[in-house]
C-alpha positions, 0 to 999 in steps of 0.5 A: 407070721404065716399067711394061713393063719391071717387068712383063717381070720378073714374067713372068722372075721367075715363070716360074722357079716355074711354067709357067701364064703364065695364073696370072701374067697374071692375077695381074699384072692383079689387082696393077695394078688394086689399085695403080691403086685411085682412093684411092691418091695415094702408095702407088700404081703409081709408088710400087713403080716409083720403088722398082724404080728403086732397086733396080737400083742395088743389085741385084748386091748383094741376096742373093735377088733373088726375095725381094727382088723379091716383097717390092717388088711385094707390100708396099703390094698391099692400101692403104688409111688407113680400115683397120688392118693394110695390111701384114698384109694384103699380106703374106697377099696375097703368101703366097697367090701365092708359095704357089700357085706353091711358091715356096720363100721365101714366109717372108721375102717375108712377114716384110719386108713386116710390117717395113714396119709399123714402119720405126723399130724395129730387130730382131736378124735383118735382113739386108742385103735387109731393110735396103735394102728398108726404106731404099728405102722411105724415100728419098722422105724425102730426095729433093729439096724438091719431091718431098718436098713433092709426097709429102706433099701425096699422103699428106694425100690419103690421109688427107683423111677424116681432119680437120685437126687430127687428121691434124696430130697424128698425122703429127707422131708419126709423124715424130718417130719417124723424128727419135728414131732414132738414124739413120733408115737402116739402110745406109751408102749410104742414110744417106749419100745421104739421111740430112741431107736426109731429117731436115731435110725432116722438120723443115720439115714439123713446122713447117710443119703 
């Protein structure tokens, strides 16, 4: 997936809320050098690309695709291992933006991305948008074994500062809380594709580290 064509639809999506092309070059600039920050390995500009991808094979189906679309760009904006609250942070980024152009949803953009905290929790109140994004967010689990491997080798990069055996113990909790879901996708379609494959790259790599 190529840049330009995610970059065409910022500006189809933004101008639906605001005439200051200005504003949206601006911001698309800012959004593009956080993403391009040296110390992202994995939640970096491909990161949101690969999820774009996702998301047309989907698209007649999303809801709202402005949310939808928002919470993409948005969701990993601020990113960084040696701070807390990454979402919570990108979530506020967001809120400023959708903001300033009045965007009428600007609410739910901010509340999936906060999902994305704690993608093993299920809550009463999603819908079919928040699930797919939050499945879509996931598929690197069940992508092939040589991706899976290239996604972890770029998420020990991210958390080089940390030592060895710490990084070790907290990427087995993290892991086997996707293990102890009952299923660590929400939708039919993503479960089918990428549930067996995902669990069995999870357990490869506890055994591995």
């Amino acid at each position: 997936m190529k840049i330009n064509r995610l970059e065409k639809e910022w500006f189809e999506v933004g101008k639906q809320y605001t005439d200051d092309i200005d504003f949206l070059k601006n911001e698309w600039f800012n959004i593009i050098a956080l993403y391009n920050e040296e110390h992202r390995a994995y939640h970096n500009i491909h990161h949101i690309l690969a999820l774009y991808q996702h998301t047309q094979s989907i698209k007649d189906q999303i809801n709202n695709y402005p949310v939808f679309f928002y919470t993409l760009i948005f969701h990993d904006v601020i990113y960084s291992t040696k701070q807390k609250n990454n979402e919570v942070k990108s979530a506020k980024y967001a809120e400023q933006f959708l903001q300033k152009i009045q965007f009428p949803n600007t609410d739910r953009v901010f509340a999936i991305i906060l999902h994305t905290a704690e993608h093993h929790i299920r809550k009463e109140n999603e819908d079919f948008d928040t699930k797919a994004f939050l499945d879509m967010d996931l598929a690197i689990l069940g992508s092939d074994l040589e991706n899976y491997q290239q996604y972890t080798q770029q998420i020990r990069e991210e958390w080089k500062h940390i030592p060895s055996l710490l990084y070790k113990i907290g990427r087995k909790k993290v892991l086997k809380s996707f293990l102890n879901s009952s299923e660590i996708y929400r939708l039919p379609l993503f479960q089918e594709k990428y549930e067996k494959v995902a669990r069995q790259n999870i357990l490869e790599e506890i055994e591995r580290l």
